[in-house]
N, C-alpha and C positions, 0 to 999 in steps of 0.2 A: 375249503381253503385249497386254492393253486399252489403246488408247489414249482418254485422258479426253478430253474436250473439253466447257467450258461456252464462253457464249454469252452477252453483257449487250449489249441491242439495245435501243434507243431510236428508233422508229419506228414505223409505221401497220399494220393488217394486215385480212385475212378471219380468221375462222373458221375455214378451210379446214384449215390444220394440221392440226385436231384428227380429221377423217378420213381422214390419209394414216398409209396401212399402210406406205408405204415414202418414203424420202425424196427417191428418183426421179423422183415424181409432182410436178411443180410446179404451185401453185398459182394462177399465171397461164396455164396452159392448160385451167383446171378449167371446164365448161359453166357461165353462169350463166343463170336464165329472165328475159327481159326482157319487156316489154310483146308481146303476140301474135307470139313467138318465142322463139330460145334461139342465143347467142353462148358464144366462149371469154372466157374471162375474159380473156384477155392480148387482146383486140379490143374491149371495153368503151370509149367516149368518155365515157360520163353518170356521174353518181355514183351505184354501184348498190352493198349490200352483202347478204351472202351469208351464212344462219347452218345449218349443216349438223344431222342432227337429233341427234345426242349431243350437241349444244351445247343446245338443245329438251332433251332429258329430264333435265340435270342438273340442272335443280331442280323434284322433284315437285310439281307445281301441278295442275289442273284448268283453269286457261286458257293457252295458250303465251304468250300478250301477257306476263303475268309472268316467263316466261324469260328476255323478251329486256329484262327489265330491266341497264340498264348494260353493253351484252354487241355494241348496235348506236352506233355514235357519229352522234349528229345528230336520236337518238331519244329523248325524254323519257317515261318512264313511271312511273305511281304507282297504287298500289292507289287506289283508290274509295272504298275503306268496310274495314272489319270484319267486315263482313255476311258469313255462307255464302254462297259463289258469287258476291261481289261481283266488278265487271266493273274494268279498269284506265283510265286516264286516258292516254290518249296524244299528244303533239305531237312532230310533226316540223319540224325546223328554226324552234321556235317558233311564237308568233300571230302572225300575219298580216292577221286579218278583227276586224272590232270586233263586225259584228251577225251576217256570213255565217257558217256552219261553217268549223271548225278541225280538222276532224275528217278523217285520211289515209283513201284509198281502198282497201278488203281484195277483191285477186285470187284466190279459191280453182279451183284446177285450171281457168282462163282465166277463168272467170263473174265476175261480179259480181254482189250481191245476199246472198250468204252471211256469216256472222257466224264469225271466226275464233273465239273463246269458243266458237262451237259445237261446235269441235270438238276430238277426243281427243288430244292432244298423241303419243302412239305411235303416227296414224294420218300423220304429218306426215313428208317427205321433207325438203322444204328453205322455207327461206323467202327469198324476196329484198325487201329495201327499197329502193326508187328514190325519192331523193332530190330533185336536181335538176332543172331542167325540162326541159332534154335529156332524160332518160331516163323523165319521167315525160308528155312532150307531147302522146306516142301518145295518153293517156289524156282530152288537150283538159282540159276544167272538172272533171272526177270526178277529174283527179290533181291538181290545184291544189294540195292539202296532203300531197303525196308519197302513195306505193303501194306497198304490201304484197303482196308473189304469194305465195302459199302452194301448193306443190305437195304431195299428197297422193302416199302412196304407191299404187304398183299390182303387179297380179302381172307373174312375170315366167318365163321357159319355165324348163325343169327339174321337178326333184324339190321336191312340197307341203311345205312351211315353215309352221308352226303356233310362236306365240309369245304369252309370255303375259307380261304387267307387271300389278306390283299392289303396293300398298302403303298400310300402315296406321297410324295418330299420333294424335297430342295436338295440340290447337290450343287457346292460354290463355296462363295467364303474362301477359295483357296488363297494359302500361306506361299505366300512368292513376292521375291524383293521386288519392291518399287524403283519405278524408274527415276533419274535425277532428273529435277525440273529446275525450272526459273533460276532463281539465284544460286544454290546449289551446281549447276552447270555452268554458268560464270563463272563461280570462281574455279573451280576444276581449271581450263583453260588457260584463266587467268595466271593460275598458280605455275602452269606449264609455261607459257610464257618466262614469269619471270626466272622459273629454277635455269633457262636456258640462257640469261642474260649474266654478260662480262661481270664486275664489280664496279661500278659507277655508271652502268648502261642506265640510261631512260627507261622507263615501263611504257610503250607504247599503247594508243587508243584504243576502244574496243572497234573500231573501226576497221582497225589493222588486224587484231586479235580474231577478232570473227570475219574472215574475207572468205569462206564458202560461197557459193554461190547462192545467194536470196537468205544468207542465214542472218545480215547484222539486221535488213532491213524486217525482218520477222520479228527478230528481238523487241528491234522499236516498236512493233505495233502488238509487243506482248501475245503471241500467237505461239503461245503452249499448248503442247501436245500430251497427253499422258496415253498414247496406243494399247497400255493395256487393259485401261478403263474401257476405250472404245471397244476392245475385239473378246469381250469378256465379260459374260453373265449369267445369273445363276441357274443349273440347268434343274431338270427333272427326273426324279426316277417312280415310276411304278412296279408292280407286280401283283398278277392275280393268277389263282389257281382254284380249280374246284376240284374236289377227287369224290368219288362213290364208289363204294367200297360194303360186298355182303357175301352171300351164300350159303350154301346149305352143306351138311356131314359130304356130300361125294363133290361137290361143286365151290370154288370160293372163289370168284373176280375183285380188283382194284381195277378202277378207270381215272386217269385224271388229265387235265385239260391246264397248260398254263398259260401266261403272256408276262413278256417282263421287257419293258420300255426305257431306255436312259435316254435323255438330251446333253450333253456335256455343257461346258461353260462356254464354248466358242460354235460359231455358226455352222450348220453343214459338218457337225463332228455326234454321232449318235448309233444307236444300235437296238436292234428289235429282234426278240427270240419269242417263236411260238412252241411250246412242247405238248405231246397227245402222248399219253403211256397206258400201255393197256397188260396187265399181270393176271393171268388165268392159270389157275391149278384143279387137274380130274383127277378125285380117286378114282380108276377102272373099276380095282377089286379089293379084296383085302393083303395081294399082296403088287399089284401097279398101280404106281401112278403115275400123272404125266405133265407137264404145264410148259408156259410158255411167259417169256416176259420181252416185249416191244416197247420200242419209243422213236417217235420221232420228232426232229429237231429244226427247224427253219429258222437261219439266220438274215438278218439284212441289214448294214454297216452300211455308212458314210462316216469316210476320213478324212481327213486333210493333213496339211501337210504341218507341222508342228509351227505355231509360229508365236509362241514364249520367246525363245530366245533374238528373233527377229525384230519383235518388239522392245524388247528390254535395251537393245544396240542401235536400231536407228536414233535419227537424230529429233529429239523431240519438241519441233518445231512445224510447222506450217498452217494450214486452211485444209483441214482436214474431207471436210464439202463445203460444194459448190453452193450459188443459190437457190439449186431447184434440189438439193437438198443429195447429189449424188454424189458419190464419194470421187476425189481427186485423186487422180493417180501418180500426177508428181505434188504433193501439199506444197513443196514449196518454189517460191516462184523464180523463176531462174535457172532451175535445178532440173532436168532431165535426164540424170541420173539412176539419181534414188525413187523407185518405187515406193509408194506407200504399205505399210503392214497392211492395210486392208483390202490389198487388191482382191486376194480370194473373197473377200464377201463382197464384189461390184455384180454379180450376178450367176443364175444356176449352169451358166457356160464358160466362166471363167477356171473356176478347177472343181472336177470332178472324182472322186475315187471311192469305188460301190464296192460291195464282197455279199453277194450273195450265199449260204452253202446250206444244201442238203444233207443231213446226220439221217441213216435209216439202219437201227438197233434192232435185232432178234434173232433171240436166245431162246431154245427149247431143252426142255429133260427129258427124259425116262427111267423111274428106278422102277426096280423088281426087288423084291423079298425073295431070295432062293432058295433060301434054308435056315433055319434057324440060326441066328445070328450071322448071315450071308446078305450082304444088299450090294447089289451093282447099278451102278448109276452113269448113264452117258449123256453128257452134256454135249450140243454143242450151239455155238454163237457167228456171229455175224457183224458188223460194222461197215457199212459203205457209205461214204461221204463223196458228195460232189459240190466243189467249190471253183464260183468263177466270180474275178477280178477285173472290173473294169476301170480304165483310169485315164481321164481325160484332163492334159494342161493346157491351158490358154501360152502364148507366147508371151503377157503381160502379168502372169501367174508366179506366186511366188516362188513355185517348181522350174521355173522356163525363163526367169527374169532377166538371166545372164546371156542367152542365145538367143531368144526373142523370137521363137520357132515355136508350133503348138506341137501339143507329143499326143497319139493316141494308141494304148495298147487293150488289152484284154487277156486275160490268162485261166486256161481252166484246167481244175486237178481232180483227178479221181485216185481216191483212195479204197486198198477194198482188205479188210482183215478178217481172217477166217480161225476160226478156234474150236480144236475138238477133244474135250477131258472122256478118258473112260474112269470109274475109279470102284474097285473092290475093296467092300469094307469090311472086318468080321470082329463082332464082338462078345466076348463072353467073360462070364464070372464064373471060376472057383473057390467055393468058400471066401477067405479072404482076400483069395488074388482075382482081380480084373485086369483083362489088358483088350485093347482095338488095335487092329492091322488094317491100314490101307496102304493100297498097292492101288498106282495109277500112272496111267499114259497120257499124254498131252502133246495135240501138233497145233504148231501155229503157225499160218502163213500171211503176209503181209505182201500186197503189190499196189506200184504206186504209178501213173503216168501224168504229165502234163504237157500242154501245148501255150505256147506264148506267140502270137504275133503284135503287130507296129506299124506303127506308120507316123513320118510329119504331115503338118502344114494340113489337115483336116480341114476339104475345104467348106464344111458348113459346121460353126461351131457347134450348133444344134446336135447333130449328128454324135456326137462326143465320142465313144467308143464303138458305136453299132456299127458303123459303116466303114469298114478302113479300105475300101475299094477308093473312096474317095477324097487318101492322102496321096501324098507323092510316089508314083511308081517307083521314082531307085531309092526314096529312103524306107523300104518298107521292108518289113525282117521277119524270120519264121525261123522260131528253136520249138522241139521238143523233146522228151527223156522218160526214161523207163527207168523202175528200180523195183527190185523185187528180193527178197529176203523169207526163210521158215527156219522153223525150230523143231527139232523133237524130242522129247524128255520120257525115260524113266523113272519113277520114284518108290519110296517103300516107305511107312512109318510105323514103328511100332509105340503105344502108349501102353505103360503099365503101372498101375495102383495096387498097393498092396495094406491090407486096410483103412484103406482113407485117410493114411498118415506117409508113404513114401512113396514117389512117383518118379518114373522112368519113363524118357521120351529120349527116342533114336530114329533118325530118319536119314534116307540115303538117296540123295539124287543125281541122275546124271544127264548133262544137257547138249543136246548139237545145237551146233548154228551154224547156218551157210556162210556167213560172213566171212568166219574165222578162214583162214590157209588147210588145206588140206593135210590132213594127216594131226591136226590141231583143233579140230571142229568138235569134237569130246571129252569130254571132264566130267569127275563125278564131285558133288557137294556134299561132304558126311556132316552129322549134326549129333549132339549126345544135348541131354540136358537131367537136370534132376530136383526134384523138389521136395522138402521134408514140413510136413506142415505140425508143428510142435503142441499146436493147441489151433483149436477155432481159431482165434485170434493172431497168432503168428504164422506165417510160413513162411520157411528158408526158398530160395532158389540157385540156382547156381546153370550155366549153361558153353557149351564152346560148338562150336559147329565154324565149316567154313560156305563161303559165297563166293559166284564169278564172276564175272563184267567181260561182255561182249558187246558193246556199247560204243562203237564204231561207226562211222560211215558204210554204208552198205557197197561193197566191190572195195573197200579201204588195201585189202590184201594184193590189188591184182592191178598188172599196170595198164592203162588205156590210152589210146594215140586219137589225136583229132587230126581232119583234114586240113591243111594250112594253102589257101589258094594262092600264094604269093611267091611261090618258086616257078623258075624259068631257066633257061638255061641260050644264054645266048637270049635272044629276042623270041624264043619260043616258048611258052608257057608249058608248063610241068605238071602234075599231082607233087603236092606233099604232103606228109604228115608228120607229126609232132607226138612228142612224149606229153600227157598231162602233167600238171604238177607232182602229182604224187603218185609213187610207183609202188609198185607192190613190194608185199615181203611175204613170203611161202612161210616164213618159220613164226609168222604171229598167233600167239595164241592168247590162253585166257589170261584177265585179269585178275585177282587170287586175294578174298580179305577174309580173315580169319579171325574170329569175335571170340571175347570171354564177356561172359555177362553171372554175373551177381545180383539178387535183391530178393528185397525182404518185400511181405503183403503185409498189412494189418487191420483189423478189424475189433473195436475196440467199443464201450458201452452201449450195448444192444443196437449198431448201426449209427451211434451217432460219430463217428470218426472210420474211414477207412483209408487205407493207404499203399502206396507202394514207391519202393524204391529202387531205384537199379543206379548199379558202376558197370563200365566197361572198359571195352579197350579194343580196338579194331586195328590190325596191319595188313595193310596193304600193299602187297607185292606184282611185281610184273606188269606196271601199270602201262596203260594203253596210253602211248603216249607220239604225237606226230614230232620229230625229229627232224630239223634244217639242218640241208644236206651243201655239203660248197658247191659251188657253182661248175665247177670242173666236172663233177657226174652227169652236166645236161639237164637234170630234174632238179626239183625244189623240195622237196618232202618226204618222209615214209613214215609210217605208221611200226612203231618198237615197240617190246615189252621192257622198258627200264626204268630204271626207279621205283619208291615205294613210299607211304604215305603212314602214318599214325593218327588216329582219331582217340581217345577217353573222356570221362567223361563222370557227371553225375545226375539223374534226373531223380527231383523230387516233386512228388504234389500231394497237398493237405486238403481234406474235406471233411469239415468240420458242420454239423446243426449247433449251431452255439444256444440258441435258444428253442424251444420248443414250449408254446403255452395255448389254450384254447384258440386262441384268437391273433397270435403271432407267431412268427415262425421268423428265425435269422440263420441262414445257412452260409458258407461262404468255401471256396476254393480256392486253395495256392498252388500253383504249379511254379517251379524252377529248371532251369536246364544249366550245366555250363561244360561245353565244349570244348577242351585242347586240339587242337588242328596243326601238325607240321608235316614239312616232307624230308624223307629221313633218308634218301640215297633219291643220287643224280647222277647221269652217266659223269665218269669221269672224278667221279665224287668233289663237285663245284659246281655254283650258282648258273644259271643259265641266264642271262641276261640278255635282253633280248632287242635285235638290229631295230627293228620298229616298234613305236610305243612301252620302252622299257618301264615305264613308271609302273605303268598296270601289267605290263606282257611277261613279266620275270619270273625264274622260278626262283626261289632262295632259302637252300639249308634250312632246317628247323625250325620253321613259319609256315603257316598257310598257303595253300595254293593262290587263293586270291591275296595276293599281298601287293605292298604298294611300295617303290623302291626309288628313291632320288634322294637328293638333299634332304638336310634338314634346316628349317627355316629356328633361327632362335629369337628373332627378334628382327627390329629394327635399329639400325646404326644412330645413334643419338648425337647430337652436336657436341655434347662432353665427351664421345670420345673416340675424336674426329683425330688424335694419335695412334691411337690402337687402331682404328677401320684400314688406316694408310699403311699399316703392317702387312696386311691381308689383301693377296688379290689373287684374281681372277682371270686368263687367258692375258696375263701381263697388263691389266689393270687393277691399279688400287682401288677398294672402298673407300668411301665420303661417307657423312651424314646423309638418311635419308635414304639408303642403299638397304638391300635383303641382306640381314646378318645370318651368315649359313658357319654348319657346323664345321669347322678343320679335322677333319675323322684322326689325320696320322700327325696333324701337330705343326707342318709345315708351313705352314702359312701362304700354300698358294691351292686355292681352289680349285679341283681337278674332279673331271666325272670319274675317272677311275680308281681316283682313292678317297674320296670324301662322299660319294652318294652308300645310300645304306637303305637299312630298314627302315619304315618308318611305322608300320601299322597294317592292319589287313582290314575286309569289307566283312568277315564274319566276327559276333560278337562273344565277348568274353563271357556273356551267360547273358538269359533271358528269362522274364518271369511273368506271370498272370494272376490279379488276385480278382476272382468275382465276388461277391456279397447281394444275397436275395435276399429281400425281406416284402413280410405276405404280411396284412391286417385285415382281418376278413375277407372283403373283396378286391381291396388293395395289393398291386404289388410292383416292388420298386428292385430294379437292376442294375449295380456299378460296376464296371469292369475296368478295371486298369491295367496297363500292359507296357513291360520297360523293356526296349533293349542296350545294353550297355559292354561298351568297351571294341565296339569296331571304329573304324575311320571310315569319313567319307571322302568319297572323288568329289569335293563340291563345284560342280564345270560353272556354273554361274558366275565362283568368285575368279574365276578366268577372265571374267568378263570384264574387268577392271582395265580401264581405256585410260591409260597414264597420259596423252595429249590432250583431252578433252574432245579430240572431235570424233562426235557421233555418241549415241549414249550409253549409258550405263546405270549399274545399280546404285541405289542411295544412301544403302548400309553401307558401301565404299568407302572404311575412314583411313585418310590417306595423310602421311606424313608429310609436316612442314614445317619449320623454325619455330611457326609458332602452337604448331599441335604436334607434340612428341608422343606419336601413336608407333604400337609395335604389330599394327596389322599389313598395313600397306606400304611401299615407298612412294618418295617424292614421285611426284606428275612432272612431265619432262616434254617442250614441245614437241612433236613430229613421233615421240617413241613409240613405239607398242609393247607389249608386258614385255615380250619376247627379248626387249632390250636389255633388260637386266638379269643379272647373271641370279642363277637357283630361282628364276619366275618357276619351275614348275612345283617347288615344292608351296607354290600357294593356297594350291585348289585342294589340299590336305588338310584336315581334321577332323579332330574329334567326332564322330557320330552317334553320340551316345543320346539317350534321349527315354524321357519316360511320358506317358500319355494315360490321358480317360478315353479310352478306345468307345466306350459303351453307355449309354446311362438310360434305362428304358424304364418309364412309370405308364402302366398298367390297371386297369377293372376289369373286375369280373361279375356279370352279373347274378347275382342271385338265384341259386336255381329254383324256388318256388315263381321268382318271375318271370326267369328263361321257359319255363313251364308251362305257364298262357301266353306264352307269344308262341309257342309249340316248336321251342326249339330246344337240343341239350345243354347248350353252353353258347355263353358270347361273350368275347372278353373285346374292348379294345385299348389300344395303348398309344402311346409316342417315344420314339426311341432318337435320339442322337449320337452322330459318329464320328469320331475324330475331333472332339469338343475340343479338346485341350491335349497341346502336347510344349512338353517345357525340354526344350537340348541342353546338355551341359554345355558346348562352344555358342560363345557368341554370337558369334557370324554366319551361327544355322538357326539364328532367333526366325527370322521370317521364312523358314525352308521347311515342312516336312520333313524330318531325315529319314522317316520308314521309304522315300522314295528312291535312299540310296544316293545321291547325290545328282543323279542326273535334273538338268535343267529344261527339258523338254515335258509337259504333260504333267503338271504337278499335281499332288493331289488333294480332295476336298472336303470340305467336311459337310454331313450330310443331316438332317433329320425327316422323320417322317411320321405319319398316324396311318396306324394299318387296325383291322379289326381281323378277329378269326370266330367262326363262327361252325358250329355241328348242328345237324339237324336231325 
């Protein structure tokens, strides 16, 4: 008899699970790699998490960062774009900085300098996130926004293991409002029309109504348009890799080889990565060793120039081709105006824009054993990248549409970063007490140059970018720039265990940066933490340490003058020169966050529950922040230490086997996050509201950095009560029915941007969660991942795009108020208006962006290994995975948007499936 046993846990967890073959293995003894070393997990003080790599391939991507969507708690991540091979957005434990970087620190196999994106997701061991400042202080200013290790796999002695992952799909299906068509666009017009007519006016013809140029006679001959149907179809993605991987006691190599292909939805929009990695490790003796780990990376993009929003606004009428089937450039007749959306795809010399770049990684070590418990180890790394940008517009291009000039440039960057760690380790036991010292050095230098030249009017389009000899002599143009930046750090850590039940961790960094003002370029980072582990199964933690941010523009401190050719004096021409915008400041230093962290581990019926929990609470002081300066000092900016920031917080994640039987297996993960984010001093101690783009630009008291500031929309003005609207005005106009009902902040009843705009919401979420659920039937196995963010607001720029005259198009969700539809999304349509015409348009493009999704759903075989066995292989599994299946928003009017894209309306994004097979031989 089977004995069943499920499992309903409510608690914290790793990853870890998901790699144990047995349930012997607990997960608080599991290695995790921390900053320049490697701990058990059951001896961890900081907040550190741990994502093992079947956790990494369960969702076929091209960048790992999208794996660990929902999957790390304390981590925020979002796609970027739409775009093939777009990169993800990541914050840890929130913003923190206002003008410094936000951006966490990526450890690849100890280096710094490498780009996780760069690499192959099957070439990936494990990854660990350090959170807190305990565990991230080692790192001084370069962890300040938490740290990402990334260990790569290597060979290992035995019998050569060759493996091969590959998989192939559809990428499309994207979620983006529809254009208004046929009747739909009628009456829009129509409506605008009449909302502009007297009280007893006639309703004039559509004759009259549609007088565009070639638009009525279109109508008639019913010549709809829908452009995003045309410039819009579903692309492709692959990826294949093979790695080999063996060695013997003094010898171990990993090789591996990848290719990963996207086609986007639109034409001439796509991206192709090759990657070659090659990890070699020599024992010399028995007390050196030495190794090296390379990679290189070949990129090759074609972009184009976004055209969603191009499409969704034109007017969606005309003869889109001609009859030998080529596309028209004015579709409608009459009209030599308007370009059609699909100019860029009339040919491969119409618009062009390449990105070629070169990625060349290598990392070498050497450690020695010096003495008994003595090892010194010096690393050092490499990274040089060469990227060049070609980019050729037609003069009938949807880049160049408005001057009618063709543009040709080119632009090439070298990038080159250098990193060298020394680091002394010493470890020993007495009796009950263990403790490890490391003491290490670390310089890093980074330089950067590029060169851009130009030219119009290329005179063979063919030529596109190759030859700018032969554009226009005087419109032709040559910049180029240098930027260069190092670091140097001191560090010290001590770890110490005192029976395998109290632990002490103290580390002490200090960091230069050339960046900073002289006499300001050093800080030290201290760190204390402590851990009591009460049983197996429980441990206490507790930690405070501080972090820096130097996170600046490179020369931000120092002021610089350009040449200005346009001074003379009398009729004689001069040298000038000019102040740059932003000048320096000698007294800038660091930016200063100081963590307290808390949390409990647990581990709980022989592995089948582990957990962890952590609170915190980060301030942030002396924040890097650029400063507008009046116009009276000659310059426009300078870079301050003012203001300060608060982050807390709570991260939870549950990992639970709920079932474990012969023949079935039901595992599942919860992860939680949720983030408090405000800014808690501002020069002057009041809001900064800001001359340009106030809505997104503002700072505001005890809110988020990204926060969103204007009106508040409450509704729409109703025709019951068309007495009370007339109470209420606006730059000394009253409301009607049919008008943006905005909030009166102080009661006075006349609309004012200075006393009635407010908070409204920010772009970070009020918490975020991930629940996975595996289940295995022999050689079945089935994967759901769901994933919710909830409680930020979007910039929805789309619903901007509400064209209250009718002419030209628009989206189709647009439900707009009229006598005889009392809607409270939009107001009346108005002839000749644009949104702009009515008073609080901006607080439109505002809402909710809450939203929960099936991020994942991947079913899986595996074959048999007596069968894998005559076909002389170890394992062959393969599967079908889908991505972005389903996503439900709480608002409305983000039913057909994406919201993980954040609101933007350019490059939406897709949803995706594929069959990939992995195979060991």
């Amino acid at each position: 008899m089977v004995k069943r046993t499920t499992t309903i846990l409510l608690t914290l967890s790793c990853f870890t699970a998901y790699a144990q073959d047995t349930m012997k293995v607990r997960a608080l003894n599991e290695t995790v790699v921390i900053g320049y070393g490697v701990v058990k997990k059951r001896d961890l003080t900081g907040a550190v998490y741990s994502v093992k790599p079947d956790v990494i391939m369960q969702a076929p991507t091209h960048n790992p960062l999208e794996a660990l969507q929902g999957r790390v708690p304390g981590m925020d991540i979002t796609r970027s774009s739409g775009r093939p091979g777009a990169d993800a957005n990541v914050l840890i434990r929130g913003t923190r900085s206002i003008s410094g970087s936000s951006k966490p620190l990526y450890i690849i196999d100890g280096m710094q300098g490498g780009n996780i994106s760069d690499l192959n997701p099957a070439d990936i061991a494990s990854i660990e996130v350090l959170k807190d400042a305990s565990a991230t202080a080692i790192y001084g200013s370069q962890g300040a926004n938490g740290v990402v290790i990334v260990t790569t796999k290597k060979g290992s002695e035995g019998k050569t293991k060759v493996s091969y992952n590959g998989y192939y799909g559809i990428n499309g299906f994207t979620q983006y409002p529809k254009p208004r068509l046929g009747e739909d666009y009628l009456k829009l017009r129509r409506e605008a029309y009449r909302a502009s007519l007297n009280p007893g006016d006639p309703m004039p013809d559509d004759a009259t109504i549609f007088a565009n140029a070639g638009e009525y006679d279109a109508i008639q001959k019913g010549q709809w348009v829908n452009w995003l149907d045309l410039l819009t179809s579903n692309g492709t993605e692959q990826q294949h890799s093979i790695s080999v991987s063996g060695g013997t006691e003094k010898t171990k190599a990993y090789f591996s080889g990848g290719y990963f292909k996207e086609e986007g939805v639109l034409k001439n929009d796509n991206m192709t990565r090759y990657t070659v990695r090659l990890s070699i490790d020599q024992k010399i003796n028995n007390r050196i060793k030495a190794g090296i780990q390379s990679q290189l990376n070949y990129y090759k993009s074609d972009s184009r120039k976004d055209v969603f929003p191009v499409a969704l606004t034109t007017t969606p009428l005309g003869v889109p081709y001609d009859a030998n089937g080529n596309i028209s450039l004015y579709p409608v007749a009459g009209n030599t105006t308007t370009i059609t959306p699909l100019t860029d795809d009339r040919g491969d010399y119409i618009s062009k824009d390449q990105t070629i770049i070169n990625i060349t990684t290598l990392n070498g070590y050497a450690e020695i054993k010096l003495a008994e418990g003595w090892t010194f180890r010096s690393n050092f790394g490499t990274t040089i990248t060469f990227n060049r940008e070609g980019k050729y517009y037609d003069g009938t291009s949807l880049e160049r549409k408005d001057v009618r000039t063709s543009l040709s440039s080119i632009t090439n960057k070298n990038n080159r970063f250098y990193n060298w760690d020394n680091i002394m380790t010493y470890t020993r036991q007495l009796q009950d007490h263990s403790f490890t010292v490391t003491l290490l050095t670390s310089y890093t230098h980074k330089d950067y140059d590029d060169a851009y030249a130009s030219g119009y009017n290329q005179a063979l389009a063919s030529q596109l970018f190759y030859n700018l000899g032969a554009t226009d002599v005087t419109s032709r143009g040559i910049t180029s720039s240098y930027i260069g930046s190092k670091t140097m750090s001191y560090a010290a850590r001590v770890n110490y265990n005192y029976k395998g039940k109290y632990l002490l961790t103290f580390s002490e960094r200090i960091d230069g940066a050339s960046r900073l003002a002289a006499g300001h370029k050093y800080a030290g980072f201290p760190s204390v933490a402590a851990g009591w582990r009460i049983t197996d199964a429980v441990k206490l933690r507790a930690g405070y340490g501080i972090a820096g941010n130097s996170g600046i523009d490179e020369y931000g401190t120092q002021t610089g003058v350009y040449a200005y050719p346009y001074m003379s004096f009398g009729n004689v021409a001069a040298p000038g020169y000019m102040f740059n915008d932003l000048v320096g400041n000698k007294e800038l230093g660091w930016e200063l966050s100081a963590t307290t962290n808390a949390g409990v581990d647990l581990d709980f019926f022989n592995g089948r529950l582990n957990a962890t929990i952590d609170i915190y609470n980060t301030k942030t002081t002396d924040l890097l922040q650029i400063r507008t300066l009046p116009q009276s000092t000659g310059v426009v900016k300078v870079y301050q230490n003012i203001g300060a920031t608060n982050n807390k917080g709570i991260e939870i994640g549950v990992n639970t086997v709920n079932i474990q039987q012969n023949n079935f297996k039901w595992t599942s993960t919860l992860t939680f996050t949720s983030n408090r984010e405000k800014i808690t001093s501002l020069i002057d101690g009041k809001d900064v509201i800001a001359a340009s783009g106030p809505e997104t630009n503002s700072l505001l008291l005890n809110h988020p950095v990204k926060s969103f500031y204007t009106y508040k929309k409450l509704g729409i003005w109703q025709t019951s009560e068309a007495a009370t609207a007339a109470q209420y005005s606006f730059g000394g106009t009253p409301f009607k029915p049919g008008d943006i009902k905005l909030q009166d902040k102080n009661g006075d009843l006349k609309i004012t941007a200075d006393d009635d705009r407010m908070y409204l919401g920010a772009a970070v979420p009020r918490w975020t969660a991930g629940f996975q659920n595996n289940f295995s039937y022999r050689g079945l196995d089935l994967g759901i991942f769901l994933f919710a963010r909830w409680g930020q607001m979007l910039n929805a720029q789309f619903l901007g795009r509400y064209n209250p005259s009718g002419e030209g198009g628009g989206p189709a969700m647009i439900n707009y108020w009229t006598p005889e539809n009392p809607t409270n999304d939009f107001p009346r349509p108005l002839k000749g208006a644009g949104i702009s015409k009515y008073a609080g348009f901006q607080a439109l493009n505002f809402v909710d962006g809450s939203y929960v999704k099936i991020k994942n759903i991947t079913l899986g075989y595996t074959l048999p290994a007596r069968l894998a066995e005559r076909l002389t292989i170890q394992r062959l599994r393969v599967y079908a995975t889908g991505a972005n299946i389903f996503t439900k928003a709480r608002n409305h009017l983000v039913k057909y948007y994406d919201p993980e894209r954040g609101g933007e309306e350019s490059t939406p994004l897709n949803r995706q499936f594929v069959f990939g097979v992995n195979v060991d031989f």
